[in-house]
C-alpha positions in Angstrom: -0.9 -57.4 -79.3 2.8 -56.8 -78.7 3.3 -55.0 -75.3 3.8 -51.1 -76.3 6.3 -48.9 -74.1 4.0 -45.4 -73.2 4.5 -42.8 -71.3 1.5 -41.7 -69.1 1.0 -38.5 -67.0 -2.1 -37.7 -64.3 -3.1 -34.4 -62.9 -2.9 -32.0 -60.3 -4.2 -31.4 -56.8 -8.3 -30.7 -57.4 -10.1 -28.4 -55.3 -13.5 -29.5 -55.9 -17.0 -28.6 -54.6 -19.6 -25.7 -53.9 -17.9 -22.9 -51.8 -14.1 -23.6 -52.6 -13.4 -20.4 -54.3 -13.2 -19.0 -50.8 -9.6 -21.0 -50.4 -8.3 -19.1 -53.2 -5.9 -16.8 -51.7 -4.8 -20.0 -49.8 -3.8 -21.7 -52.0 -2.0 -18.7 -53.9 0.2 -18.5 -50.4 0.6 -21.7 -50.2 2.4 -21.9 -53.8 4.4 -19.2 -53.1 2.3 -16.3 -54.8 2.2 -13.0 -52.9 1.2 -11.0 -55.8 -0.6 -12.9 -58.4 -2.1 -11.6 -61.6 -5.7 -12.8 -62.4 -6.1 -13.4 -65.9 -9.6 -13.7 -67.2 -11.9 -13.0 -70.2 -14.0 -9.4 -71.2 -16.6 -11.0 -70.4 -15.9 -12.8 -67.6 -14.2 -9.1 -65.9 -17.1 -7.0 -65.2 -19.0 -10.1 -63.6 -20.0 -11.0 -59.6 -18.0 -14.0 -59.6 -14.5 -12.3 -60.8 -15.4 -9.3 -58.0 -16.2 -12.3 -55.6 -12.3 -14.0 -56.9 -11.0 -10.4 -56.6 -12.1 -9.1 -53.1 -10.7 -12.6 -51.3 -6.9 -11.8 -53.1 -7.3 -8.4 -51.6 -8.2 -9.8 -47.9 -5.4 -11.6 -48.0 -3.1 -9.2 -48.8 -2.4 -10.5 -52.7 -4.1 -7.1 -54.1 -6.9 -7.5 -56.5 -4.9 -7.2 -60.5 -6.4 -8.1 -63.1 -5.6 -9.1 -66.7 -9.0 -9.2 -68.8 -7.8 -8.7 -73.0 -8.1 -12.1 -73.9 -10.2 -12.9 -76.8 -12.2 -16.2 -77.7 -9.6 -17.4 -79.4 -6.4 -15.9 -77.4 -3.1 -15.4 -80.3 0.4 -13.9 -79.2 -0.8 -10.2 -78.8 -3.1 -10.7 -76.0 -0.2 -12.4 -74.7 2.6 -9.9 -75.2 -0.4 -7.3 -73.5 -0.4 -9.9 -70.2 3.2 -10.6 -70.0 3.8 -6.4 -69.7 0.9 -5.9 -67.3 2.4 -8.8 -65.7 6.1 -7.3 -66.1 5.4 -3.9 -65.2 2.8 -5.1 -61.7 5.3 -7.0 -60.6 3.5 -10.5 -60.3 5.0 -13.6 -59.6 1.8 -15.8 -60.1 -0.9 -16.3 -62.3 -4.8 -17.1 -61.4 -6.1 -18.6 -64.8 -9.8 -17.6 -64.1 -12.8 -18.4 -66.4 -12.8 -20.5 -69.7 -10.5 -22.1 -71.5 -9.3 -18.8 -73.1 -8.8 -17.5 -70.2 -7.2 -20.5 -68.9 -4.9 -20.8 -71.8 -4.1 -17.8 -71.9 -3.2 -17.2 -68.1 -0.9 -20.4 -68.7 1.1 -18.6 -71.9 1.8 -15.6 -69.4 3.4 -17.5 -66.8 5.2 -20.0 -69.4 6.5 -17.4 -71.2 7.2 -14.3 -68.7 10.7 -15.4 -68.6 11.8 -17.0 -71.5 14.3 -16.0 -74.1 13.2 -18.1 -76.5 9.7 -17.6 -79.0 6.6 -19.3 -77.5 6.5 -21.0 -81.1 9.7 -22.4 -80.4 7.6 -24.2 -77.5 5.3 -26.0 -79.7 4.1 -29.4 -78.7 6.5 -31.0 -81.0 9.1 -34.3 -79.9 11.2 -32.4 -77.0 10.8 -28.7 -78.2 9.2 -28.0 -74.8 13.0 -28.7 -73.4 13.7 -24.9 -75.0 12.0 -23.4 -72.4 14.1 -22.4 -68.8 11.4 -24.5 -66.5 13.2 -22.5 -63.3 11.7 -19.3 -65.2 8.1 -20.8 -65.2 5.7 -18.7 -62.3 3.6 -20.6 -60.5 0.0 -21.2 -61.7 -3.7 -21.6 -59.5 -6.4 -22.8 -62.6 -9.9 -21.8 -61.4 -12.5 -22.6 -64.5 -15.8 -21.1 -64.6 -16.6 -23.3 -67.5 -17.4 -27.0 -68.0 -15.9 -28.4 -70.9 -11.7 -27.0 -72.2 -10.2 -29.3 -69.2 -7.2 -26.9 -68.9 -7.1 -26.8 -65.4 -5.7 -29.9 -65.7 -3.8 -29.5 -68.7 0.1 -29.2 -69.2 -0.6 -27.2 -72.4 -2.2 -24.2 -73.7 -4.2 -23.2 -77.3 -2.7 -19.9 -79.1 -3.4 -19.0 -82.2 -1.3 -17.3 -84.6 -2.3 -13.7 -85.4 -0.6 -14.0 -88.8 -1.3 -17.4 -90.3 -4.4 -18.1 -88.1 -2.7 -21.5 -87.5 -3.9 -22.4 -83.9 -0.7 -24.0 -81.6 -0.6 -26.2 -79.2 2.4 -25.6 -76.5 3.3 -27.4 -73.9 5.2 -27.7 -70.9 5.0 -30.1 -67.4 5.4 -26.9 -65.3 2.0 -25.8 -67.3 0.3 -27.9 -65.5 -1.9 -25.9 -62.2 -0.5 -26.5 -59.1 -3.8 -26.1 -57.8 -7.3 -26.2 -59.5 -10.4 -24.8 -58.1 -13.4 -26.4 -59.1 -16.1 -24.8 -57.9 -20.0 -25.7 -59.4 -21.5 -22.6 -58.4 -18.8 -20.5 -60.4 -20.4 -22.0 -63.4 -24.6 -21.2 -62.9 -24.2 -18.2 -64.4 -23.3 -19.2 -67.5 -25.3 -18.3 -70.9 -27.3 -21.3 -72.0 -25.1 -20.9 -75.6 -21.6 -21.4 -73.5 -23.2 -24.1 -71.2 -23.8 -26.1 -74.6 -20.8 -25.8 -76.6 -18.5 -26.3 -73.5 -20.7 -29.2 -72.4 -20.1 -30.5 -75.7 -16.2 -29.9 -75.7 -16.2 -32.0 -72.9 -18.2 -34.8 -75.1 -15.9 -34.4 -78.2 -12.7 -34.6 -75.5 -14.1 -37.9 -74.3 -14.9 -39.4 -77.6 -12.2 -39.0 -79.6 -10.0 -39.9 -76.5 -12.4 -43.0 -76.3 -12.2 -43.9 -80.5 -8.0 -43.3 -80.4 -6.0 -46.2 -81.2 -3.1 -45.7 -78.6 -3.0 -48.0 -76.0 -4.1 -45.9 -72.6 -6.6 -48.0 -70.8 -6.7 -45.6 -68.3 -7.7 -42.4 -70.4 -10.2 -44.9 -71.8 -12.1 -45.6 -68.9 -12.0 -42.2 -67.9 -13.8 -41.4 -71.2 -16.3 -43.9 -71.1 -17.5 -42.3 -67.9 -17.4 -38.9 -69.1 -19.2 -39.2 -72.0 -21.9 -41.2 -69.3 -21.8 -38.0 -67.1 -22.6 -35.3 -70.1 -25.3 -37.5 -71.5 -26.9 -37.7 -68.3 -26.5 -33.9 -67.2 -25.5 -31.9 -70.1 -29.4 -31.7 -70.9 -30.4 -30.7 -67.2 -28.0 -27.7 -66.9 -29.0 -26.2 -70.4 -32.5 -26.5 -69.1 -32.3 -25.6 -65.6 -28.9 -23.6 -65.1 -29.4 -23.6 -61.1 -29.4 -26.8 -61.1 -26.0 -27.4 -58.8 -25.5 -31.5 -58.7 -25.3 -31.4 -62.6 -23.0 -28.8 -62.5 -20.5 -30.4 -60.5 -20.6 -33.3 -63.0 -19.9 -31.4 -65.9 -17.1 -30.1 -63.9 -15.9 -33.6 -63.5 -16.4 -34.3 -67.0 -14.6 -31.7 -68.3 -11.7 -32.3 -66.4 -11.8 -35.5 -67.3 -11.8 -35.5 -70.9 -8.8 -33.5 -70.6 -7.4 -36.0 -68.9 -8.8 -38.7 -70.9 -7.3 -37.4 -74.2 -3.8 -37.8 -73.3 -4.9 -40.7 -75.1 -5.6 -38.8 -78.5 -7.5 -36.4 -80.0 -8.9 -36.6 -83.9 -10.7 -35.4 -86.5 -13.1 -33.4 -84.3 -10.5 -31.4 -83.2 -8.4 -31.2 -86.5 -11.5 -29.8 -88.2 -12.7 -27.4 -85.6 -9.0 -25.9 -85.0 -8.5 -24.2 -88.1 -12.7 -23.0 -88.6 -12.3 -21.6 -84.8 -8.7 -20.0 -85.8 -10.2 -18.3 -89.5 -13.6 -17.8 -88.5 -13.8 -17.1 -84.8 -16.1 -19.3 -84.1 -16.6 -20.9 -80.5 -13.9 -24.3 -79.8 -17.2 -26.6 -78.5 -19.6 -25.3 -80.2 -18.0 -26.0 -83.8 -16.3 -29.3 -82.5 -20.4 -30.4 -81.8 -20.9 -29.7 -85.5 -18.7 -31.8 -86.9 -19.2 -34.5 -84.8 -21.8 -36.7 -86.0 -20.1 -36.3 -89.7 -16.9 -37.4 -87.8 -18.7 -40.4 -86.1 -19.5 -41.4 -89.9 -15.7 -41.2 -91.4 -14.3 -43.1 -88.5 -17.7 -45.1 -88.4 -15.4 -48.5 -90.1 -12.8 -48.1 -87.3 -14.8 -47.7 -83.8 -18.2 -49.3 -84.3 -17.3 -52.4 -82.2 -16.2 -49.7 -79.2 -18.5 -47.8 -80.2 -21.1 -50.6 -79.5 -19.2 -51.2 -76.6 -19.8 -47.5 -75.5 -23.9 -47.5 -76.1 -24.3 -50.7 -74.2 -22.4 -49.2 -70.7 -24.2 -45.9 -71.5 -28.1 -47.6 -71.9 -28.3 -46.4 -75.8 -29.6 -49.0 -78.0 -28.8 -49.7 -81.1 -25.7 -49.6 -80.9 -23.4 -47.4 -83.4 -26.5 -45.8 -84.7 -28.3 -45.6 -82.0 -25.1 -43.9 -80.2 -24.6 -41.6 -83.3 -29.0 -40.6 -83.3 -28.3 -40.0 -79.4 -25.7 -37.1 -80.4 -28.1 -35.9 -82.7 -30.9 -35.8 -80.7 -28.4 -33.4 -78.0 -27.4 -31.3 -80.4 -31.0 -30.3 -81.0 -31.8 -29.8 -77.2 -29.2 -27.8 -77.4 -29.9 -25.6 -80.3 -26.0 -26.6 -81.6 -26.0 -25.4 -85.4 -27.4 -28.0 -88.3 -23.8 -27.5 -90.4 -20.5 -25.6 -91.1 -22.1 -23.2 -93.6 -24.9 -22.4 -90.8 -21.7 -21.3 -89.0 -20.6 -19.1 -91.6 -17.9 -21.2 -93.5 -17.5 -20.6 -96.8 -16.9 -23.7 -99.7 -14.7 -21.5 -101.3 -12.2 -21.8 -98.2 -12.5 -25.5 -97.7 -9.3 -26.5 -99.1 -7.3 -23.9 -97.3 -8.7 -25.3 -94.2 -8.0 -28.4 -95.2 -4.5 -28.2 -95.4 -5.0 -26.4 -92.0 -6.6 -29.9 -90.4 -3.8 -31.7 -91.9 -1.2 -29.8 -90.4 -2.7 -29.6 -86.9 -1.7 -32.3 -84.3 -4.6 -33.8 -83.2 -5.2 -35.6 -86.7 -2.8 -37.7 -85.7 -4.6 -39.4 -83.3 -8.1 -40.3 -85.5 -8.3 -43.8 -85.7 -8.7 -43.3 -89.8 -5.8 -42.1 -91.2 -6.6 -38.6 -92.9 -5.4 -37.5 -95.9 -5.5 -34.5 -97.9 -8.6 -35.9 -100.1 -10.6 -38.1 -97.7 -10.5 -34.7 -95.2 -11.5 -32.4 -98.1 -15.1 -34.7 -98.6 -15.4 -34.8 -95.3 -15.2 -30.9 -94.6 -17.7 -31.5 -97.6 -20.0 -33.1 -95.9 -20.1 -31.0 -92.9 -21.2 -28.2 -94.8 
């Protein structure tokens, strides 16, 4: 092959293990914060584990705010809500706490609390991200209390547009967490529904990053031994939530697939992007659907690696024994048979397909998508 010229970025400084919540306020000193906002989900506000995050900001002295109007799938309204909580508390932090709503989210606040310019001028297009005035960027502590978005160790953030329903990606290097808590015992109370379709974000992270063409050796190996670690605990956690060794490795995994798909995302992702953004539906949940139909459009392009995969992770049979293994998860998991189960409609199809085509990650599937192969295969999801 002729020798390619990349550019390749790794993350941040990882917290990680049972207990280390109880540095938080720490590590919010030690990046300058002394009055950060916590910004986490509705859900995620009334629970024991955001009192627990709360109550060590107030011993320290940080206070205990809190930012909680983020919805599943966070648009520029909950963020305009943040930035004047943010504005009018005086902050000059952010603790992204919860999922990867909340984490998004929590990063759009500090990106965008002092920028002049429109956080759609920030999309991750070429050098657009050069718009934003880095200086005016607050510091950011990631702490997820999920196991599959990978922000914490992201240098971008989902929003979706209220208007089009288009979701965004934007990006920035200073979106990156200078700290991430990773804490396994933040996650055991998760609801069995959220514990699968995060688990299986992580999965479709490390996939696609595993099936994309770029060159990243790196992100590859990284993938290969996610996908390993979900296999092997994904099932254990859904069955017995308590159970604290698997869910540190789903916190490993998810971070990193994140880091892993610096390599590329696909089809997965480029399907479930505009579904999530019309229909609401949950990111991991909907990316599991689509997955196995994915496995099959691509199935020309990666079943060599995907052979590969099956043989490090003890699946026989290769590409179909690989693609009968995700099956076989997705019914542990109670993950929906289709798209229409989910509530999509046919009539909507090619409005969402022009949706998939326009989002960025379809750049990265190892078949090239066009407007009528992406149609039959919404088709055949549903």
């Amino acid at each position: 092959m002729t020798v390619p010229t990349v550019n390749w970025s790794y993350p941040t400084a990882i917290k990680f293990g049972p207990g280390r919540i109880r540095e938080l306020a720490d590590h919010c000193k030690a990046v300058g914060m002394k009055k950060p906002l916590l910004v986490t989900d509705k859900a995620l506000a009334s629970l024991p584990i955001t009192a627990q995050a709360l109550a060590i900001l107030d011993a320290a002295g940080l206070g205990h705010a809190v930012f909680s109007e983020v919805d599943p799938n966070p648009n520029e309204m909950n963020m305009e809500a943040g930035l004047k909580v943010y504005r009018a508390g005086g902050h000059d932090g952010v603790v992204c706490f919860g999922g990867g709503s909340a984490l998004d989210l929590g990063k759009m606040i500090a990106l965008m609390v002092g920028q002049t310019v429109s956080v759609w001028d920030l999309e991750d297009i070429g050098d657009w991200w050069t718009r934003a005035d880095a200086a005016r960027i607050a510091p950011i502590i990631a702490v997820p209390t999920t196991a599959g978005t990978g922000s914490e160790v992201g240098r971008a953030g989902v929003l979706t547009n209220s208007l089009t329903h288009k979701k965004k990606i934007i990006f920035h290097p200073k979106l990156l967490p200078a700290v991430t808590i990773c804490d396994p015992e933040l996650t055991v109370g998760m609801p069995r529904f959220i514990t699968a379709g995060t688990g299986m974000d992580a999965l479709a992270h490390c996939l696609e990053a595993y099936s994309s063409p770029f060159y990243h050796p790196m992100s590859q190996g990284i993938a290969l031994e996610g996908m390993r670690l979900v296999f092997e605990n994904l099932p254990k956690v859904y069955t017995n939530p308590t159970d604290l060794e698997a869910r540190a490795h789903m916190m490993s995994a998810a971070a990193m697939g994140a880091v892993a798909f610096q390599k590329g995302l696909g089809a997965i992702h480029s399907l479930s992007h505009p579904v999530g953004a019309v229909y609401g539906t949950h990111h991991g949940t909907t990316n599991a659907v689509v997955m196995p139909m994915v496995l099959d459009f691509n199935r020309k392009a990666i079943e060599t690696r995907i052979e590969a995969a099956s043989a490090y992770l003890g699946i026989k049979g290769g590409f179909d024994g690989f693609r009968a293994r995700v099956m076989d998860l997705r019914a542990e998991l109670g993950i929906p048979a289709n798209l229409t189960a989910m509530g999509v409609e046919a009539a909507r199809l090619d409005e969402l397909t022009e949706m998939a085509l326009e989002d960025p990650s379809c750049g990265g599937n190892p078949v090239e998508m066009t407007r009528e192969n992406t149609r039959a295969l919404f088709g055949a999801c549903m």
